[in-house]
C-alpha positions in Angstrom: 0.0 0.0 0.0 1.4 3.6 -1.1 2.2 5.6 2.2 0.1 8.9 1.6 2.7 12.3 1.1 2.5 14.5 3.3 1.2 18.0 2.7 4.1 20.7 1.5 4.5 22.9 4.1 6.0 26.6 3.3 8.9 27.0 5.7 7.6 30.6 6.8 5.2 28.7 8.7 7.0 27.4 11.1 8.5 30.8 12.5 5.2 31.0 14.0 3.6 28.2 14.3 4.5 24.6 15.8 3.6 21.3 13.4 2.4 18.7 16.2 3.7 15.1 15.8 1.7 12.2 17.0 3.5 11.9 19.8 2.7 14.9 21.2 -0.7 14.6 19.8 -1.9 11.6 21.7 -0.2 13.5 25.1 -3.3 15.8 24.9 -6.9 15.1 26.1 -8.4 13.6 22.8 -11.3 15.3 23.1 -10.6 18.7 24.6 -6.7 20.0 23.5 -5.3 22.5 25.6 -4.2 24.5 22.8 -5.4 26.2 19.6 -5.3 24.2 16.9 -4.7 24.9 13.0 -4.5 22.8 10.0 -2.6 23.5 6.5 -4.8 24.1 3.3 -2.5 23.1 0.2 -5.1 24.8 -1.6 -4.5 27.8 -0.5 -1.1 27.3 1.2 -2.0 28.9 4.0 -2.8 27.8 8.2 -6.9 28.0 8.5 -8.3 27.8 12.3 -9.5 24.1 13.5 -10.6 24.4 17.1 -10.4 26.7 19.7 -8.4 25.4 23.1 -10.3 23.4 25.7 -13.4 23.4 22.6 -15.0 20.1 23.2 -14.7 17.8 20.2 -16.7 15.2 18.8 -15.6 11.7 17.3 -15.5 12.8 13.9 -13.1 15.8 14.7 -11.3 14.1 16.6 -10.3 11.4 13.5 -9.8 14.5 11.8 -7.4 16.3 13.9 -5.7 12.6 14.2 -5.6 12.3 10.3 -4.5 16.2 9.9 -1.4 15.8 12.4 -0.3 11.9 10.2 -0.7 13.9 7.2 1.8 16.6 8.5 -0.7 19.2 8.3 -1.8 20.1 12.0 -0.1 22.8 13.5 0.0 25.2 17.3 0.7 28.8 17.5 3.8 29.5 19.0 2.7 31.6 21.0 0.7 29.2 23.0 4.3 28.6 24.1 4.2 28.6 27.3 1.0 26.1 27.1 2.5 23.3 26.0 6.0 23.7 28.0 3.6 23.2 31.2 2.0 20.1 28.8 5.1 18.3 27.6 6.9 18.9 31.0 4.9 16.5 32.1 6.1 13.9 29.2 9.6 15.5 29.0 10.8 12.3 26.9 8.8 13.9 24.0 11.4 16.1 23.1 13.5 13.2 22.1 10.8 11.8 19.5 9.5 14.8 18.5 11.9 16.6 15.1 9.4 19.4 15.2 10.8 21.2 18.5 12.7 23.9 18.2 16.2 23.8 20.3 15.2 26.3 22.5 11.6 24.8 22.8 13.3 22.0 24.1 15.3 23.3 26.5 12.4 24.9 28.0 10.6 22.3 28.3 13.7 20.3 30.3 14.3 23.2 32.7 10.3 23.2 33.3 10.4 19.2 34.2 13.2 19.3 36.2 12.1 21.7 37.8 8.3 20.6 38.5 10.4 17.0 39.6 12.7 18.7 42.0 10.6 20.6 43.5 8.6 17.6 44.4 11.5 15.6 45.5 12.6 18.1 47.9 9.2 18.6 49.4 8.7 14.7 49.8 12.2 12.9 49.1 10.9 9.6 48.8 11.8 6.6 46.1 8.0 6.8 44.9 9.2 10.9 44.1 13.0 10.1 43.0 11.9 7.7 40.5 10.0 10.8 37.8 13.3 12.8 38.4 15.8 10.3 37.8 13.8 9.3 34.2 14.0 13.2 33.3 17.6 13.6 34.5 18.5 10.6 31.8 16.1 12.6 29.3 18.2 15.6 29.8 21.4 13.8 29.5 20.1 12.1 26.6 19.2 14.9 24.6 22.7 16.2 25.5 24.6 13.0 24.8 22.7 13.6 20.8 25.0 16.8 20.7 27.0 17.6 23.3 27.0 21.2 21.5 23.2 21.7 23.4 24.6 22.8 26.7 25.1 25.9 25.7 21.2 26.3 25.4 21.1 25.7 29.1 24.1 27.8 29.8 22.2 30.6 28.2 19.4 30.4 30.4 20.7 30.4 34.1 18.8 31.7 36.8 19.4 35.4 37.9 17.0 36.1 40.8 16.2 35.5 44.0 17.9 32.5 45.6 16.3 29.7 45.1 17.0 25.9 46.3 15.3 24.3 43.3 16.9 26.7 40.2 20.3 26.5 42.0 19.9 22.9 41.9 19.7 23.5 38.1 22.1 26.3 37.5 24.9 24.1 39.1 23.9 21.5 36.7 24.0 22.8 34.2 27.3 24.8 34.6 28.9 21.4 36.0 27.7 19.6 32.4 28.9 22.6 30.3 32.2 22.5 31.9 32.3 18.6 32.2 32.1 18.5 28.7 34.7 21.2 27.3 37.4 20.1 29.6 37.2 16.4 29.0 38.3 15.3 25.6 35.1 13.7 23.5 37.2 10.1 23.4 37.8 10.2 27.2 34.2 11.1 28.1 32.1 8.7 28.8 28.1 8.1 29.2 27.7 6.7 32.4 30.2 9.5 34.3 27.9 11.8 31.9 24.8 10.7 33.4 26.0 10.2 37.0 27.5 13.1 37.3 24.7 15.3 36.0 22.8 13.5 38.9 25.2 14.8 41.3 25.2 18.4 40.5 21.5 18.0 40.6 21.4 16.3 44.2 24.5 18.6 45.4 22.6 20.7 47.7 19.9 18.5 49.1 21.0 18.9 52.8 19.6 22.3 52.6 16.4 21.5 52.3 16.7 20.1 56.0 17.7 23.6 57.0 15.3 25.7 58.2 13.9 29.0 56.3 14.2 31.2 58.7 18.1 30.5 58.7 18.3 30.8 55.0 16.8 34.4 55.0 18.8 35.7 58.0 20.6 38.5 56.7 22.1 39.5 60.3 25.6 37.3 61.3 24.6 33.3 62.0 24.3 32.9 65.7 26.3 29.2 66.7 23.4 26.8 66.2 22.2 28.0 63.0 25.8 28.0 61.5 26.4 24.0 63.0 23.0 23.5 60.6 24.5 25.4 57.5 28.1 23.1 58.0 26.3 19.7 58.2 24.4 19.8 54.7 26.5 18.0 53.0 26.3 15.4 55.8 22.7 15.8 55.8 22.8 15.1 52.2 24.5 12.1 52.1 22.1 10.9 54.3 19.4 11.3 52.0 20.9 9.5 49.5 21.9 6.7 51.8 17.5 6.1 52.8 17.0 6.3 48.8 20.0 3.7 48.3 22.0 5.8 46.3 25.6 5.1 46.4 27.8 5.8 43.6 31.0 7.5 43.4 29.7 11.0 41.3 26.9 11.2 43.7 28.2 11.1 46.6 31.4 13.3 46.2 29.2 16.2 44.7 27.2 16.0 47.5 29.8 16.1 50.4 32.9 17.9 48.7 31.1 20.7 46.8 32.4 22.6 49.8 35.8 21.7 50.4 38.7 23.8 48.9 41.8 23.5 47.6 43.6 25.4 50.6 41.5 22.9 52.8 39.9 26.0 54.4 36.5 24.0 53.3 34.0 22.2 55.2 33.2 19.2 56.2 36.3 16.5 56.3 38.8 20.1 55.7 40.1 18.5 52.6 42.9 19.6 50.5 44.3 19.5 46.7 44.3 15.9 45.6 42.4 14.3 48.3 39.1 16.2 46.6 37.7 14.2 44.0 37.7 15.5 40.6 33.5 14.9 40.7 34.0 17.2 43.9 36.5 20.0 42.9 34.0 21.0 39.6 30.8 20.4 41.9 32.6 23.4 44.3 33.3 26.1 41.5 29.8 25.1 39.4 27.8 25.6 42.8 29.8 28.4 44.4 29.4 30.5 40.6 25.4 29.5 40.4 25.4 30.8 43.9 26.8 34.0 43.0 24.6 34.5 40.1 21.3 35.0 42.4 20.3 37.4 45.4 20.8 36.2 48.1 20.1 37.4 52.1 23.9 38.2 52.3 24.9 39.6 49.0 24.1 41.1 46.1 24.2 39.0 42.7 27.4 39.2 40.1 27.5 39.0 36.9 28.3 36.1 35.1 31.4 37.4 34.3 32.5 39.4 37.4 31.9 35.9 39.2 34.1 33.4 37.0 36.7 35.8 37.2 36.3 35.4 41.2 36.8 31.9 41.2 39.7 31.9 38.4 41.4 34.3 40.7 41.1 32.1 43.5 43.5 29.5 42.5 44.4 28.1 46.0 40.7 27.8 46.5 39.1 26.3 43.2 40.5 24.0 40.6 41.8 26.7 37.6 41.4 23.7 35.5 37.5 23.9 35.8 37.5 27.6 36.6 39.6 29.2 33.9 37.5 27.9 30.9 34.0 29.4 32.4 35.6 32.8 32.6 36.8 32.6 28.9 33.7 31.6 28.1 32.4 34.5 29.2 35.5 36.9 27.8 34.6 35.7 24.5 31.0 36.0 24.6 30.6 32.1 23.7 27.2 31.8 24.8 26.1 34.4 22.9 23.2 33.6 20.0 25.0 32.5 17.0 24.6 34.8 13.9 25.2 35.1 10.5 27.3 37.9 11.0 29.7 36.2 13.7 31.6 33.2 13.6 30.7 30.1 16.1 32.8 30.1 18.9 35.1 27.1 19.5 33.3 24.5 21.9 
């Protein structure tokens, strides 16, 4: 049986508007989608309104919107954007099936599920809770391992605000991944450290969640107590892991060396040079420069660039080797949006 073509979409179309796949498709109520649809008139070569979001559909639309999106010919507005980030969070594996996603659609909708999954873990830090976040952590690394090229896109969009427990979690992440991958050589790299060690930087910081707000937002000198709770996260941390029986190298020296330093003026074990893990010496500058990014109670956020040249100036604190290549990343503008008029920046 002939496969039927698909319709011959003009490639201004898709500037603004989205062509659903199956996939995401059959992720949608069937009979009321949460977005507006459209489909594609060859006739007239133009996008003509379906259905209306949330519009109740009956059987017969619904076979049509399901023979529309086969032929290639249903399509979203863009700007419903922020619709169907929410949506596909939820399904973040989507974006590795789904061709029609643009790059930065994609990282959006990563950021958003890691986010929605680690915000649940924290509150309730249970297997039953893990289990969604792991899956999405190995989506993210996934869609990374496809091109290592794509951390950039999560470089580019690191949280700036207020502190915030969760979107640390991620900036450190992503900052640890970015620099995991331009200082190991592409032969020497390989999946699982990829994937465990993305885990890490995720779980660095869990001990804080123990800690209580009100010590978080003091902005007046810690009092004894309160400081005892701030130096046993990582201990605290380790912990957690230990009730969720994860033990494995990456893990575990993210979580309770991302505070030890060079000089061994760190805390908890007072470690120095060599006796830090690798795993350990990149969790400390990725988490102290995502730190430094956001407002916090005690000072003021940094530029990205004002706070990788901090940490590259404090050689007998942070390993230059991780250090140094963030702040010429940032001297040379390398996570800049490429353009036509500039050339790519070296990886």
């Amino acid at each position: 049986m002939a496969t039927k073509k698909k319709a011959a979409v003009p490639e201004k179309i898709s500037e603004e508007y989205y062509q659903i796949s199956e996939e995401i498709l059959s992720s949608f109520s069937k009979y009321r989608p949460p977005v507006d649809l459209f489909r594609f008139r060859e006739d007239i070569g133009q996008l003509y309104p379906l259905c209306r979001k949330g519009q109740r559909l009956s059987n017969e639309q619904v076979d049509e919107v399901l023979e529309l999106c086969r032929d290639g010919a249903l399509f979203v507005s863009r700007s419903d954007h922020p619709i169907y980030v929410e949506h596909i969070a939820k399904q973040a594996d989507l974006v590795l099936v789904d061709d029609n996603l643009k790059e930065s659609e994609s990282a959006d909708i990563l950021l958003r599920a890691l986010n929605m999954r680690l915000s649940a873990f924290y509150e309730q830090p249970v297997p039953a809770v893990f289990e969604p976040l792991y899956k999405d952590v190995m989506v993210f690394t996934e869609y990374l391992w496809k091109d290592l090229f794509r951390t950039r896109l999560f470089m580019r969009r690191l949280y700036t605000g207020e502190a915030d427990q969760v979107r640390h979690a991620l900036n450190t992440m992503c900052v640890g991944v970015w620099i995991l991958v331009k200082t190991t050589p592409s032969d020497s790299l390989k999946r699982r450290q990829f994937d465990r060690t993305a885990l890490g930087l995720l779980l660095h910081d869990a001990g804080m969640t123990k800690i209580p707000t009100y010590v978080l937002q003091k902005t007046t000198p810690l009092k004894q107590d309160d400081m005892e709770k701030i130096l046993a996260h990582p201990l605290v941390g380790i912990r957690m892991m230990q009730k969720l029986n994860l033990s494995f190298d990456e893990l575990n020296q993210a979580v309770i060396q991302h505070h030890e330093r060079l000089d061994g003026s760190g805390y908890p074990q007072k470690l120095k040079a060599a006796a830090i893990s690798p795993v350990g010496r990149l969790c400390a500058v990725a988490d102290s420069f995502s730190a430094m990014l956001c407002k916090r109670p005690y000072a003021a956020a940094k530029e990205p660039l004002v706070a990788a040249q901090e940490l590259a100036d404090a050689q007998n604190r942070y390993d230059a080797s991780f250090s140094v290549p963030l702040l010429r990343a940032y001297q040379t503008n390398a996570f800049a949006l490429p353009s036509a008029a500039t050339p790519k920046p070296e990886q």
